[in-house]
C-alpha positions as CSV (number, residue, x, y, z in Angstrom):
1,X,11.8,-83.9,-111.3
2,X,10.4,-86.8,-109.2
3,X,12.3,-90.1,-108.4
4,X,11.4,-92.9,-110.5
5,X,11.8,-95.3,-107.6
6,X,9.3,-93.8,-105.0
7,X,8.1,-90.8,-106.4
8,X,9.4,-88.5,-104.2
9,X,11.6,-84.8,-105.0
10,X,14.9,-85.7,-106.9
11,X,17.8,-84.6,-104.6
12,X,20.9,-82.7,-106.5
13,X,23.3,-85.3,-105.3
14,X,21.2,-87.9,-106.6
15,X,20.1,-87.2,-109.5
16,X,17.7,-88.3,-110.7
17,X,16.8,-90.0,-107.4
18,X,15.9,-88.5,-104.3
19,X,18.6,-90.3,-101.9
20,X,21.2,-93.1,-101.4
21,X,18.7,-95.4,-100.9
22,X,16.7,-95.2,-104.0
23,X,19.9,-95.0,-106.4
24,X,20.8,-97.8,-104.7
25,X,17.6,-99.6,-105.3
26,X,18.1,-99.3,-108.8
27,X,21.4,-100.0,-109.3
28,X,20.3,-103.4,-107.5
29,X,17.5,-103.9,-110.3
30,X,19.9,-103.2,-113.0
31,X,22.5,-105.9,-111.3
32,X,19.5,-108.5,-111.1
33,X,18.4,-108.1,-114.4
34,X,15.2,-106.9,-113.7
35,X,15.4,-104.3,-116.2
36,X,16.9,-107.1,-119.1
37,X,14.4,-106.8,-121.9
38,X,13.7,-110.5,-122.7
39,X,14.7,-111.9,-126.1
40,X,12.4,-114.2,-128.0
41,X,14.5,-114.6,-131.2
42,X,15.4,-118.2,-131.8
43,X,19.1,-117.6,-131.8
44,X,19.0,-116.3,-128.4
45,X,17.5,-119.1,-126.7
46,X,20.3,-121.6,-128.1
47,X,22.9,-119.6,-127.1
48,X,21.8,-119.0,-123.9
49,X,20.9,-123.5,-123.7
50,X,24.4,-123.8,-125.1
51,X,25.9,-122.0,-122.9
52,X,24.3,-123.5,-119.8
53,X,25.3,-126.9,-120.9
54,X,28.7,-125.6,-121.2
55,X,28.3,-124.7,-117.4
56,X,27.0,-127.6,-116.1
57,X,29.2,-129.8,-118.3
58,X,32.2,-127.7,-116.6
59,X,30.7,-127.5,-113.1
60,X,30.6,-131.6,-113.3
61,X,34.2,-131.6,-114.2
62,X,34.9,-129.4,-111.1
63,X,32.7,-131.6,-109.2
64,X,34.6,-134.6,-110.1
65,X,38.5,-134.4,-110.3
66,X,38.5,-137.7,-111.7
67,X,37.0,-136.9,-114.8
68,X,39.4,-134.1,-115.4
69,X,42.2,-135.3,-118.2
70,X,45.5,-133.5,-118.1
């Protein structure tokens, strides 16, 4: 079995890599999202906008302690 990072002979301790390094590697891919399968459903997208305004309407609160109503 060969690493599917770089190819090389898969290590038994690191299965299905072949060390540290490479598990590592694509833990770090899985923790940037590069392996998130984009979404094009409609849905999705406003969600994702909603949410985002959520943020930034929240971040701008944090920003500003004036605007925050107790």
């Amino acid at each position: 079995m060969s690493c599917p990072i770089c190819g090389d002979n898969s290590a038994t301790t690191y299965r299905p890599f072949c060390s540290r390094r490479c598990a590592d590697r694509d833990l770090a891919r899985w923790l940037n999202g590069s392996y998130a399968v984009p979404s094009t459903a409609p849905e999705d997208m406003e969600e994702a906008a909603d949410a985002f305004e959520e943020a930034l309407s929240r971040d701008a609160l944090l920003d500003d302690p004036t605007k925050l109503r107790h």
